[in-house]
C-alpha positions in Angstrom: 72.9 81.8 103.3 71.3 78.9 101.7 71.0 76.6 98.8 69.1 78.6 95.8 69.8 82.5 97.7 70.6 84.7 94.8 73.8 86.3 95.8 74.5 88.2 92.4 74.7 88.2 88.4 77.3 87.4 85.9 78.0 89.7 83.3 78.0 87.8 79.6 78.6 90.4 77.8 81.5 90.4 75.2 83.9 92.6 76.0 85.3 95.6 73.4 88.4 94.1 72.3 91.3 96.2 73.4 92.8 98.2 70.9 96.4 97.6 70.1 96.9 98.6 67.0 99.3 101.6 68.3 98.6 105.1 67.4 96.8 106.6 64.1 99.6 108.7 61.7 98.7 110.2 58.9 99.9 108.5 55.7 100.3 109.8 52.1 98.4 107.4 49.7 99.2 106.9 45.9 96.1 106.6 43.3 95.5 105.8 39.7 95.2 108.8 37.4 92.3 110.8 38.7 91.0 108.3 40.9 91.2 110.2 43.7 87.8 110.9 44.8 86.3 107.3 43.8 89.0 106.0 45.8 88.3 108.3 48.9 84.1 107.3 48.7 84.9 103.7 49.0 87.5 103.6 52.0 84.6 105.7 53.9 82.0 103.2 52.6 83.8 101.1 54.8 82.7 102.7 57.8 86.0 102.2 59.9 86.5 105.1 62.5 90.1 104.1 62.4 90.5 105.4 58.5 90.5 108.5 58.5 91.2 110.0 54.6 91.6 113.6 53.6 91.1 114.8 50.4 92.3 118.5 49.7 90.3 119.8 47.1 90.7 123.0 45.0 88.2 124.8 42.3 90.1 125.4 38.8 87.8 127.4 35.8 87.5 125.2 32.6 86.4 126.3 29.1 83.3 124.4 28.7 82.5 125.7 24.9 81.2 128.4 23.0 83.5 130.9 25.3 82.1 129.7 28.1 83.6 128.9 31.3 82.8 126.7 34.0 84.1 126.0 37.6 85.5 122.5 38.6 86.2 120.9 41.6 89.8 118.7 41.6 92.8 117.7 43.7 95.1 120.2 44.9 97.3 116.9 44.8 96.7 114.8 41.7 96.7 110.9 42.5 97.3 111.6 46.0 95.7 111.8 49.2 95.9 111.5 53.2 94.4 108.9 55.4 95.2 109.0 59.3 95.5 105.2 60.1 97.0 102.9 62.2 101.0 102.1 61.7 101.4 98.8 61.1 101.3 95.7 58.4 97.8 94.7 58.8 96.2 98.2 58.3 98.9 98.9 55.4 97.6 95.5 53.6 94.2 96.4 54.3 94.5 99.7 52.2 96.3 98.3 49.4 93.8 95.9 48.7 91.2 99.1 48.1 90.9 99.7 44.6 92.0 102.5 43.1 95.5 102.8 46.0 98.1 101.9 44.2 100.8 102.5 47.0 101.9 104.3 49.9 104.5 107.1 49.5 107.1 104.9 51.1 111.0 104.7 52.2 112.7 102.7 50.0 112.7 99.4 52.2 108.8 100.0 51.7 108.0 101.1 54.9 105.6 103.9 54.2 105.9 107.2 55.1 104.5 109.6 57.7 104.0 113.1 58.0 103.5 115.6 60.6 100.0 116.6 62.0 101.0 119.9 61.4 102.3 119.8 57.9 98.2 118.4 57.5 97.0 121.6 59.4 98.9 123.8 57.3 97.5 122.2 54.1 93.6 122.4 55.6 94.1 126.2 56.3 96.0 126.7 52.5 92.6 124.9 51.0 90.4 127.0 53.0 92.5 130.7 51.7 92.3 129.5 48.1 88.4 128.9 48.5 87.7 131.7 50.2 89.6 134.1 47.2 87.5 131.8 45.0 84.7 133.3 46.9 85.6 136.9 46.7 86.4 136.9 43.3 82.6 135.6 42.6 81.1 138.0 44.6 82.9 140.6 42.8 81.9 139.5 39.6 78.5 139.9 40.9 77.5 136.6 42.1 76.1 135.3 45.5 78.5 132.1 46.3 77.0 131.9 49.4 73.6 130.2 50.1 70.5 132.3 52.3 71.0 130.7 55.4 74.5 129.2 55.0 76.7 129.5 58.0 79.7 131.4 57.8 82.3 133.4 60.1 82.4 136.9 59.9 84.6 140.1 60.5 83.0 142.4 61.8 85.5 144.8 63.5 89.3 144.3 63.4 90.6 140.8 65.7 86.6 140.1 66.1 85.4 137.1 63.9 81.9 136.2 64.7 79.3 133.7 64.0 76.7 134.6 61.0 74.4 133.1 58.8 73.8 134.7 54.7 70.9 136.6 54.8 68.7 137.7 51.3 68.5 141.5 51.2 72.5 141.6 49.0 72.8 145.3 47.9 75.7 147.2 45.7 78.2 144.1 46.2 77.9 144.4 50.3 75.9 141.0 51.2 73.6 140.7 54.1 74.6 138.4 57.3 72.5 138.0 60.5 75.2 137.4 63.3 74.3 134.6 65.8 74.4 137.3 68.9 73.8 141.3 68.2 76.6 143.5 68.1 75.4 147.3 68.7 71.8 146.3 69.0 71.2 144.9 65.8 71.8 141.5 64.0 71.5 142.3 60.6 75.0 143.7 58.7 76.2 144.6 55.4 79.3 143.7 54.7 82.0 143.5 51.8 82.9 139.7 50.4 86.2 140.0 52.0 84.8 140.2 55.1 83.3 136.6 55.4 85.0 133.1 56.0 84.1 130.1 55.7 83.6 127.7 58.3 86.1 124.8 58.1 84.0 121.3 58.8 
């Protein structure tokens, strides 16, 4: 080996600092009056993969005048909400600075409180029955809530859910799903309102 012989590189890169902010819990976060959807936008505006909020949502029917009615979106939990976030002082100063968070639900030493991942579960699958009786009781009225092409699970026989998409040709309150892979030879089903889901994303 001589003088000048290249005998390897150096990496400069900047290495990801290591995370040691401990593990994400999920949180129960305390709004202003009807602020809970303005608040949710602007902690994902953020853009940090380590706030992660949830925002159960329910449909309620309004009168909207004249005898009319109309169908609203709104918190199954008024001035509250869920965020999965790291545990500690740092990340709980962070969120309290967000307008709109007025508080954690906390201890009374101020510690704030966590709950169980599967108390959040529970809460997801609850929001998704009430929306899909929403569905069902459209569809019985005589409305489409689905949209052609909208993905969507369906039952076709007893303890067989499949994958579908809404078709167009809807006839005598059955609607029309084309299942991702044929059952019987054929795609294309009718079936009742009751007998689609949908898909939890």
């Amino acid at each position: 080996m001589q003088v000048g012989d290249i005998v390897g590189y150096v990496d400069l890169t900047k290495p990801e600092p290591l995370d040691n902010e401990g593990p994400s819990l999920w949180h129960v976060v305390v709004t202003d009056p009807a602020r809970e959807r303005s608040t949710v936008e602007r902690i994902n505006d953020i853009e940090d993969r380590r706030l992660d909020p949830y925002l159960p949502i329910v449909h309620r029917t309004e009168l909207a005048g004249r005898g009319r009615k109309r169908d609203v979106q709104a918190a199954m939990f008024p001035c509250y909400f869920f965020i999965r976030m790291p545990a500690n002082a740092d990340r709980w100063r962070q969120l309290r600075g967000i307008r709109g968070v007025q508080d954690f639900m906390a201890f009374a030493s101020g510690r704030p409180k966590v709950m169980a991942s599967a108390a959040i579960e529970a809460i997801r699958i609850k929001e998704m029955e009430l929306d899909n009786k929403r569905l069902m009781r459209l569809a019985s009225g005589g409305e489409i809530p689905w949209k052609p092409g909208q993905s969507v699970w369906v039952d076709i026989l007893p303890y067989h859910r499949m994958l579908a998409n809404i078709g167009t040709a809807h006839d005598k309150g059955k609607i029309e799903v084309l299942l991702e892979m044929e059952m019987f030879g054929r795609k294309a089903w009718k079936v009742e309102p009751k007998q689609i889901l949908n898909i939890d994303v």
